[in-house]
C-alpha positions in Angstrom: -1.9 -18.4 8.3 -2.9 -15.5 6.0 -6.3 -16.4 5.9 -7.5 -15.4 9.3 -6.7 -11.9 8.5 -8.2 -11.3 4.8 -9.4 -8.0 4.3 -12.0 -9.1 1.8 -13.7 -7.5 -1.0 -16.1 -10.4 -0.6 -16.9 -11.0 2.8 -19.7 -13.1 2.3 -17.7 -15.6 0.4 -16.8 -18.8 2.3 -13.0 -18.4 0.8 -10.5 -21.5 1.4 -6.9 -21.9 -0.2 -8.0 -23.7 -3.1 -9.6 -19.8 -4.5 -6.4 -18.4 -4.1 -4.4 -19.7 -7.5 -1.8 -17.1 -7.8 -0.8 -17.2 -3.7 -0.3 -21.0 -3.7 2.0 -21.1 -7.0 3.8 -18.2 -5.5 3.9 -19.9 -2.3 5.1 -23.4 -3.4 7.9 -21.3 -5.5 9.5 -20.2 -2.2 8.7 -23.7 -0.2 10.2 -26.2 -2.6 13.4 -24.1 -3.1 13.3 -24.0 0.3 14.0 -20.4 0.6 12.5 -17.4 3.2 8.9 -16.4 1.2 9.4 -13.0 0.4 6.2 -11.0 0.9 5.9 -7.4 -0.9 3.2 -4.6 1.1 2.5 -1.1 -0.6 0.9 0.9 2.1 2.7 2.8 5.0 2.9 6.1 2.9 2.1 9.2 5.4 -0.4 9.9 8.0 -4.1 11.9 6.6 -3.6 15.6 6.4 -7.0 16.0 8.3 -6.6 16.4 12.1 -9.9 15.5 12.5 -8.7 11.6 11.3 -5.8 11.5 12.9 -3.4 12.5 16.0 -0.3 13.8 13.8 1.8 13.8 10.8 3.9 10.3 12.1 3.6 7.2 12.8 1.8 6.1 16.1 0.5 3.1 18.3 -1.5 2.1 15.0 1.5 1.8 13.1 3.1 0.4 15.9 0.6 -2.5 16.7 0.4 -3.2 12.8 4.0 -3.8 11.8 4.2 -6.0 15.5 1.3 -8.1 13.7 3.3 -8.2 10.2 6.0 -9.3 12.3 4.2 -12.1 14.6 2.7 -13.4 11.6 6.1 -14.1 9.8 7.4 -15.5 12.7 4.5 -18.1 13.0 5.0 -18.7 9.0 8.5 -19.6 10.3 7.1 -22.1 12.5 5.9 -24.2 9.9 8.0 -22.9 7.2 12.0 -22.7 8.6 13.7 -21.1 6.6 11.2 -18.2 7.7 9.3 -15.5 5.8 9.6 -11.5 5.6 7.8 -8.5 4.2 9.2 -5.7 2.3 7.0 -2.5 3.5 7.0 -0.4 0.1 6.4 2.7 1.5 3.8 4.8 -0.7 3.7 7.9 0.3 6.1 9.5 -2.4 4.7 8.2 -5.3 1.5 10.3 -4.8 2.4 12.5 -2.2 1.5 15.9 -4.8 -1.6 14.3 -5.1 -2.9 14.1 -1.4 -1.0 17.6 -0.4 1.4 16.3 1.8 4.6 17.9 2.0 7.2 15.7 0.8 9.2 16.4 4.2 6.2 15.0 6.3 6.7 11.8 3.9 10.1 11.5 4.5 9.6 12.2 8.5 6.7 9.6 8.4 9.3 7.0 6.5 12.2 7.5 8.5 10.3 7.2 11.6 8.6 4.0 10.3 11.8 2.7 9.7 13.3 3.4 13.0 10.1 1.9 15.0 10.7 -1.2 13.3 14.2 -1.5 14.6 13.3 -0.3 18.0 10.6 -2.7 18.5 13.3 -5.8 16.9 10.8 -6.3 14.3 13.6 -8.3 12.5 11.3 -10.0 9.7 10.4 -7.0 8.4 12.3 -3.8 6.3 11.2 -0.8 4.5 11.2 0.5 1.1 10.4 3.7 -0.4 11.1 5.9 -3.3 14.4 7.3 -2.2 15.7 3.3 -2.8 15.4 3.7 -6.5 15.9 7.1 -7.6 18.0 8.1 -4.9 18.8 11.9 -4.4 16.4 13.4 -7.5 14.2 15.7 -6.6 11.1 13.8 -6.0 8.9 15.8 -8.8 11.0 14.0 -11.1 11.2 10.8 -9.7 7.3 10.7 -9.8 7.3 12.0 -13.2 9.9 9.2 -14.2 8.0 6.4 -12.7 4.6 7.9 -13.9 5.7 7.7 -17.2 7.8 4.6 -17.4 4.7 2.6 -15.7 1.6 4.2 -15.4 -1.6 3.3 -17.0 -3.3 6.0 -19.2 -6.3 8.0 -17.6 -8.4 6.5 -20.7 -7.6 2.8 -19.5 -8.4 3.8 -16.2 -11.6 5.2 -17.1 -13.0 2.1 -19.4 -12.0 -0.1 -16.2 -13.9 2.2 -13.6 -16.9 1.4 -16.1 -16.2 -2.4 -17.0 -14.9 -3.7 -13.8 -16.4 -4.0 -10.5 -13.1 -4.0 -8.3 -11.3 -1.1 -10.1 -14.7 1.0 -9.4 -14.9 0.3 -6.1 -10.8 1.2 -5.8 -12.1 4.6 -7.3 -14.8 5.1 -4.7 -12.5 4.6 -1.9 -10.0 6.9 -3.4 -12.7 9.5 -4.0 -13.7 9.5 -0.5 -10.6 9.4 1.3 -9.4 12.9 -0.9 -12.8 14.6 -0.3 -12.3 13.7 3.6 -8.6 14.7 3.4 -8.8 17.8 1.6 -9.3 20.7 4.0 -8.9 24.4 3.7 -11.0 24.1 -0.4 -12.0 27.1 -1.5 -14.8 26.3 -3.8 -18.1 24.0 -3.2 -19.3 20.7 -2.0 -19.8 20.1 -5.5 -16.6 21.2 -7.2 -14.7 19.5 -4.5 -15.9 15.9 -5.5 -15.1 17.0 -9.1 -11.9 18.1 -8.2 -11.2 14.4 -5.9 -12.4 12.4 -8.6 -9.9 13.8 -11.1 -7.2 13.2 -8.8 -8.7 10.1 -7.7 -7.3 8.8 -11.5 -4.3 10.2 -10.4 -3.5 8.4 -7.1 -4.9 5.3 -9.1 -2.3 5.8 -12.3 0.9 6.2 -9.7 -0.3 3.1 -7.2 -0.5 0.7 -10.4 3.1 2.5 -11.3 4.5 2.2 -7.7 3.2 -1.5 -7.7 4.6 -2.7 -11.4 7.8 -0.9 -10.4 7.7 -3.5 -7.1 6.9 -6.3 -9.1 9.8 -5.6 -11.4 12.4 -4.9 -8.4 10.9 -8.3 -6.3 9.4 -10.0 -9.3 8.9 -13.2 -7.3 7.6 -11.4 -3.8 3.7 -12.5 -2.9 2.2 -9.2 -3.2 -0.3 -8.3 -0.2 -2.4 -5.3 0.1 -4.2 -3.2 2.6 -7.2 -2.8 0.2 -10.3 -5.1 0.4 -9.3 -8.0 -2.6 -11.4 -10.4 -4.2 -10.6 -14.5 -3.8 -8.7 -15.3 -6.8 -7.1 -11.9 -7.3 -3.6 -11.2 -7.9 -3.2 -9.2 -5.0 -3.9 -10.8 -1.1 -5.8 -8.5 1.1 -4.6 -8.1 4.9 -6.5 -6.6 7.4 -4.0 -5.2 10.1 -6.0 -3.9 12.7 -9.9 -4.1 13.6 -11.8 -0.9 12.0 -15.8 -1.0 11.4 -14.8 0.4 7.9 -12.9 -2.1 6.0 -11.4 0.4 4.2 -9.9 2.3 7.4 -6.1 2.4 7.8 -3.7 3.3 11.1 -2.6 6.2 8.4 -6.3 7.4 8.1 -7.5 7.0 11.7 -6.4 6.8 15.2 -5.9 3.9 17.9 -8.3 3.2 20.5 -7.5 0.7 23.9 -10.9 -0.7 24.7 -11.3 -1.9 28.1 -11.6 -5.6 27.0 -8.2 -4.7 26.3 -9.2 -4.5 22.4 -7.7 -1.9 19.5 -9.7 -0.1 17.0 -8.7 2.2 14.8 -11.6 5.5 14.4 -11.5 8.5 13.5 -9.5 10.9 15.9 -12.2 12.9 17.1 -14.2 10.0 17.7 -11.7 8.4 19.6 -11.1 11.2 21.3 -14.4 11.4 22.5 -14.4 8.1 23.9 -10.8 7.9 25.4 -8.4 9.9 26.9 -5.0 10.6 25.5 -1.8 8.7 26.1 1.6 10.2 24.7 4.6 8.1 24.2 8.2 9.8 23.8 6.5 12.8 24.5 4.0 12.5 21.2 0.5 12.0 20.9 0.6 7.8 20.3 -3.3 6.5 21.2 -6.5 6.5 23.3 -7.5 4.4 26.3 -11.3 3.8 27.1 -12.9 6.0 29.7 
């Protein structure tokens, strides 16, 4: 089931189940208590500040055809599995929302609309989590500050791992490239810029390893997915949930287009727009169909 749809950090490998240890224990956990498998997804947190990337500050037909897949594909896990499957979508966007200049309000408007497309489309195997669920009301500089201390790695691990391991720098790269294409408006250079990503590139690194052990400790026996390109044998599953050239593209970093085969891709909004025209839903910008 899972592994049509593995966003790989290893595409040429020819993975089967047998390379994915952790998944199966986990797996076999749920199946022989014969209980739903509980599946745990950080991602979700807030659209790309850059207009150029994307057609607004919430959620659209990308987020819209991605949580449907999520959905099908538990449903078809309860096919073979009864008692059924679902995934908790732990919502991101809060933990490093200072760090990507997005306005807190934005995240919450992005969440709460998240949330309220999954019950409008009857998505019943799915359910969203966020910040707000386990520091309630505090302003969210402090609850950042509390989970960034009570769970996040030190700058100095983080920097020996960039240099020692191949995944972590490639997680650093990706980071790197998303703030220097997200940041508009800088004052300074090309140059100064990258330096200025790359520090906070540490940054969004040090509060997605908090934001994920603080998951792990609230759903410590959840199979943890992610929407980053994962090595076979890692702890982590990647899931690809909608086609994109780049495999690190995301419906939060992009825009939809409706190819005439009757395809989706996500692109980049101004590439989309130059190869589709417009279509609003609810009276908001939502995706482009093929000329």
């Amino acid at each position: 089931m899972l592994l049509p749809h593995r966003r790989a950090a290893d595409p040429e490998f020819d993975a089967r189940p047998e390379h994915f240890p952790f998944q199966l224990a986990q797996l076999a956990d749920f199946i022989d208590a014969g209980e739903p498998i509980v599946f745990t997804l950080p991602g979700f947190p807030c659209k790309s500040p850059n207009p150029a990337k994307v057609l607004g500050h919430l959620p659209d037909e990308g987020e819209r055809l991605s949580l449907t897949f999520l959905d099908e594909l538990c449903a078809r896990i309860g096919r073979i599995h009864p008692p059924g499957a679902r995934i908790l979508i732990c919502s991101d966007g809060h933990i490093f929302g200072d760090l990507i200049d997005v306005p807190d309000d934005h995240i919450d408007d992005y969440s709460d609309e998240l949330t309220a497309m999954i019950d409008r489309e009857g998505l019943r195997h799915l359910a969203a989590f966020d910040l707000r669920a386990v520091l309630g009301d505090l302003p969210y500089d402090d609850k950042r500050a509390r989970v960034h201390e009570r769970y996040a790695p030190s700058v100095e691990e983080l920097r020996e791992q960039v240099l020692t391991e191949q995944e972590t720098l490639r997680l650093y790269r990706g980071i790197t490239r998303f703030l220097t294409e997200d940041t508009t408006g800088f004052p300074g250079t090309r140059s100064a810029l990258q330096r200025e990503c790359r520090r906070r590139a540490y940054g969004v690194i040090q509060r997605s390893r908090a934001w994920g052990e603080l998951i792990a400790e609230q759903h410590p026996r959840s199979v943890r997915l992610s929407i980053h390109p994962q090595p076979a044998g890692a702890p982590k599953f990647g899931i690809r949930l909608l086609a994109a050239a780049d495999a690190w593209m995301t419906p939060w970093h992009s825009a939809v287009l409706h190819r005439a085969d009757g395809s989706w891709e996500l692109l980049r909004n101004e590439e989309a727009a130059r190869l589709g025209r417009l279509v609003e839903r609810g009276g908001r910008p939502s995706h482009y169909e093929s000329r």
